[in-house]
C-alpha positions as CSV (number, residue, x, y, z in Angstrom):
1,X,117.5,-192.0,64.4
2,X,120.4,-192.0,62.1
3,X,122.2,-193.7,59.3
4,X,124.7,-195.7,58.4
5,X,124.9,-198.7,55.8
6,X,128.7,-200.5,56.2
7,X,128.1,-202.8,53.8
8,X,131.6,-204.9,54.8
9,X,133.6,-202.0,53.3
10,X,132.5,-203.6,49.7
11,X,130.3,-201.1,48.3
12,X,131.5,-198.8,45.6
13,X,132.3,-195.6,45.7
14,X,129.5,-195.3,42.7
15,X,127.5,-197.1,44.7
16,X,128.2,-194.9,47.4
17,X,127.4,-191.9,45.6
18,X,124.5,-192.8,44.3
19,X,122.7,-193.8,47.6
20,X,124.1,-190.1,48.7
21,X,122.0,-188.7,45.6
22,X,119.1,-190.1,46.3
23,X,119.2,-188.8,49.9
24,X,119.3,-185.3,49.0
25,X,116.6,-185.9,46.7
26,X,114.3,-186.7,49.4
27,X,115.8,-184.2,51.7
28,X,115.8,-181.5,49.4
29,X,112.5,-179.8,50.7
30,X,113.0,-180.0,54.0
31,X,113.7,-176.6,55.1
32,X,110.6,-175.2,53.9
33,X,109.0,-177.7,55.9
34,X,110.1,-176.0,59.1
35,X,110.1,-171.9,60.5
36,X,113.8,-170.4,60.7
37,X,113.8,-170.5,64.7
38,X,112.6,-174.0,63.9
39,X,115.8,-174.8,61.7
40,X,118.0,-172.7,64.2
41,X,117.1,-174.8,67.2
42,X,117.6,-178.3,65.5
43,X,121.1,-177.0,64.1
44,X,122.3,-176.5,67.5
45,X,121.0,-179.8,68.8
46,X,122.7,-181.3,65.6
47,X,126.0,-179.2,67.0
48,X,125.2,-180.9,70.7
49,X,125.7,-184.4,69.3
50,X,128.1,-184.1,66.1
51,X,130.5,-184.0,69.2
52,X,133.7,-184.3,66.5
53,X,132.4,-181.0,64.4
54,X,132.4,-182.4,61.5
55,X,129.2,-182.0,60.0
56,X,127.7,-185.9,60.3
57,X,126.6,-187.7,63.0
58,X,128.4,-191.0,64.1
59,X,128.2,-193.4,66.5
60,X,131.2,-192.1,69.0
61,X,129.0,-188.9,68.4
62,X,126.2,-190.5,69.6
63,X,128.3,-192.3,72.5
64,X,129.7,-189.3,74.0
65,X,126.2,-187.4,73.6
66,X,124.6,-190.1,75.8
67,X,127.4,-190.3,77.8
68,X,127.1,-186.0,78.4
69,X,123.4,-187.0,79.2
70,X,124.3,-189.9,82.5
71,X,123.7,-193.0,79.7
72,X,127.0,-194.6,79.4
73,X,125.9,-198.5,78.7
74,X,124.3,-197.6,75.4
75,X,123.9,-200.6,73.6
76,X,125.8,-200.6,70.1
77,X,122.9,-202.3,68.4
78,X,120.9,-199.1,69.8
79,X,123.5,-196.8,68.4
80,X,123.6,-198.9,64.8
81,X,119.5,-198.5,65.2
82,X,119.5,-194.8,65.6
83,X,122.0,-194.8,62.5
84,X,120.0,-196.8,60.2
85,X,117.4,-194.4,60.3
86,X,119.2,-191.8,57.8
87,X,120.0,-194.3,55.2
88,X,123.4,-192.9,54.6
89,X,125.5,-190.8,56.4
90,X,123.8,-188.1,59.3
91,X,124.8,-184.5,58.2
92,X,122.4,-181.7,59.1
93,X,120.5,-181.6,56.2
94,X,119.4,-185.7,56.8
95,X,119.2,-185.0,60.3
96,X,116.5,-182.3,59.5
97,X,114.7,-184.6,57.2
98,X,114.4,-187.3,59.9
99,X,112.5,-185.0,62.1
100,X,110.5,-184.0,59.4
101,X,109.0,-187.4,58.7
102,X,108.8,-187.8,62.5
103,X,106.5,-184.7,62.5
104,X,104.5,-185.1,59.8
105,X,103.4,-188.2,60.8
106,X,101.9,-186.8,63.6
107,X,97.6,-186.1,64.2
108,X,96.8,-182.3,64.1
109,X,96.4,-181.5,68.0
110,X,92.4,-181.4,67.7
111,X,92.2,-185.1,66.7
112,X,94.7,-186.0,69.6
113,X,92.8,-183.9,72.2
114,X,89.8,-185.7,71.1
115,X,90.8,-188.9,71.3
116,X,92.1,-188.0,74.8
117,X,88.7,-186.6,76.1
118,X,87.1,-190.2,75.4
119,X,88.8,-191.4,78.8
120,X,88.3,-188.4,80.5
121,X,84.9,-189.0,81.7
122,X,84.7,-186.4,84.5
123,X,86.0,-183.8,81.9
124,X,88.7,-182.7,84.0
125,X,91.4,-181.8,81.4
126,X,93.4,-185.2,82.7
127,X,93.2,-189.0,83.3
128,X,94.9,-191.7,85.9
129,X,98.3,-192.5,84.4
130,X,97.7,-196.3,85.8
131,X,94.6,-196.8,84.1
132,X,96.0,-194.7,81.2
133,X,99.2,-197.2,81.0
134,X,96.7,-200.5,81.0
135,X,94.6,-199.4,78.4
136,X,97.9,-198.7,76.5
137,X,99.0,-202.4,77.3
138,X,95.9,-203.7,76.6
139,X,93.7,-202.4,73.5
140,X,94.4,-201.8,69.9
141,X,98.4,-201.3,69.0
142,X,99.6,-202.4,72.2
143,X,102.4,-200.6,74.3
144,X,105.0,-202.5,75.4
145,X,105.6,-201.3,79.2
146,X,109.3,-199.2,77.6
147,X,107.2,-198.1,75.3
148,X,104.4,-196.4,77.7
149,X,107.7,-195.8,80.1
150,X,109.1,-193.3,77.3
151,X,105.7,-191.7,76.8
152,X,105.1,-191.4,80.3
153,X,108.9,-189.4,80.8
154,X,107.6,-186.1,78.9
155,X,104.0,-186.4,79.6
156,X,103.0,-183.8,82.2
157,X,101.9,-186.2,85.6
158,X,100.5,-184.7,88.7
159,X,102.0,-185.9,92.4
160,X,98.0,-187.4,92.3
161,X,99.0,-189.4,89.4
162,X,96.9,-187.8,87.0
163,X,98.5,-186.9,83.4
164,X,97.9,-183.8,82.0
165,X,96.6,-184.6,78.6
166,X,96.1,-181.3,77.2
167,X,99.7,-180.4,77.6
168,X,100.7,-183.9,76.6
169,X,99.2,-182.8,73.3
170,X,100.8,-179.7,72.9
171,X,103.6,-181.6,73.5
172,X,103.2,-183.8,71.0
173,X,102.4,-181.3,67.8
174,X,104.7,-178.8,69.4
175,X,107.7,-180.6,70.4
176,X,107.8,-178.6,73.5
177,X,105.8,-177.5,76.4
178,X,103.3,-174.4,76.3
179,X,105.0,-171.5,78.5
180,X,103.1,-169.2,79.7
181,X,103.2,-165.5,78.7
């Protein structure tokens, strides 16, 4: 989920600056895509992981972050993944833009719910997270089993092993559970 292009320590610095043009270009909007607490909440997650303060995201950033967080064999390939994503160097206003193509790729909560309700026969508001997962494995666009691990890690699972999917929903559009008033 970030950038970086080495390209063998060759590339111009016109070449450099150009790539850094066109990236606040396509990030230039990006703040109007979002509310102020919105903005305010991803600028201090950005301030969690630039863990050297100064304003763009690098891989030691991202080591010591996942480090903070328990992970400590991150793979470097991962890391170089994550980077890639930005196209250039990480600094808040690319880091921003990266979540807002993330979210706007997303299905307005309606259609999600709907599709949910399909295997909820009983109309219970949830469905068995095993028969959930095979479906996943097995139909359409299939899951991988890290793939259906990592959706499975925020979805809202009862100790009956039933997964909440209205919440999962809201989880989804939102970014963040429903709390209630």
């Amino acid at each position: 989920m970030i950038v970086f292009t080495l390209c063998g320590g060759k590339a111009s610095k016109k070449a450099a600056n150009r790539r850094q043009r066109g990236a606040q270009k396509a990030c230039s909007n990006v703040f109007s895509m979002f509310e102020q607490s919105q903005i305010q909440e991803f600028k201090e997650a950005f301030g969690c992981i630039d863990q050297d303060r100064d304003g763009v995201i690098k891989k030691q950033d991202l080591k010591e972050t996942y480090g903070q967080l328990g992970k400590l064999n991150v793979k470097d390939e991962e890391l170089d993944e994550m980077l890639n994503e930005g196209k250039g160097p990480i600094n808040f206003t690319v880091f921003l833009s990266l979540f807002g193509e993330k979210l706007n790729g997303t299905d307005p909560e309606d259609t999600i719910l709907a599709a949910f309700k399909l295997f909820d026969t009983n109309a219970t508001g949830s469905i068995n997270k095993d028969e959930f997962r095979r479906l996943l494995m097995n139909q359409a666009d299939k899951f991988t089993a890290e793939e259906v691990d990592q959706a499975f890690a925020v979805a809202p699972i009862d100790v009956a092993g039933n997964l909440d999917y209205k919440s999962l929903c809201y989880i989804i559009t939102h970014g963040d559970e429903k709390e209630d008033s």
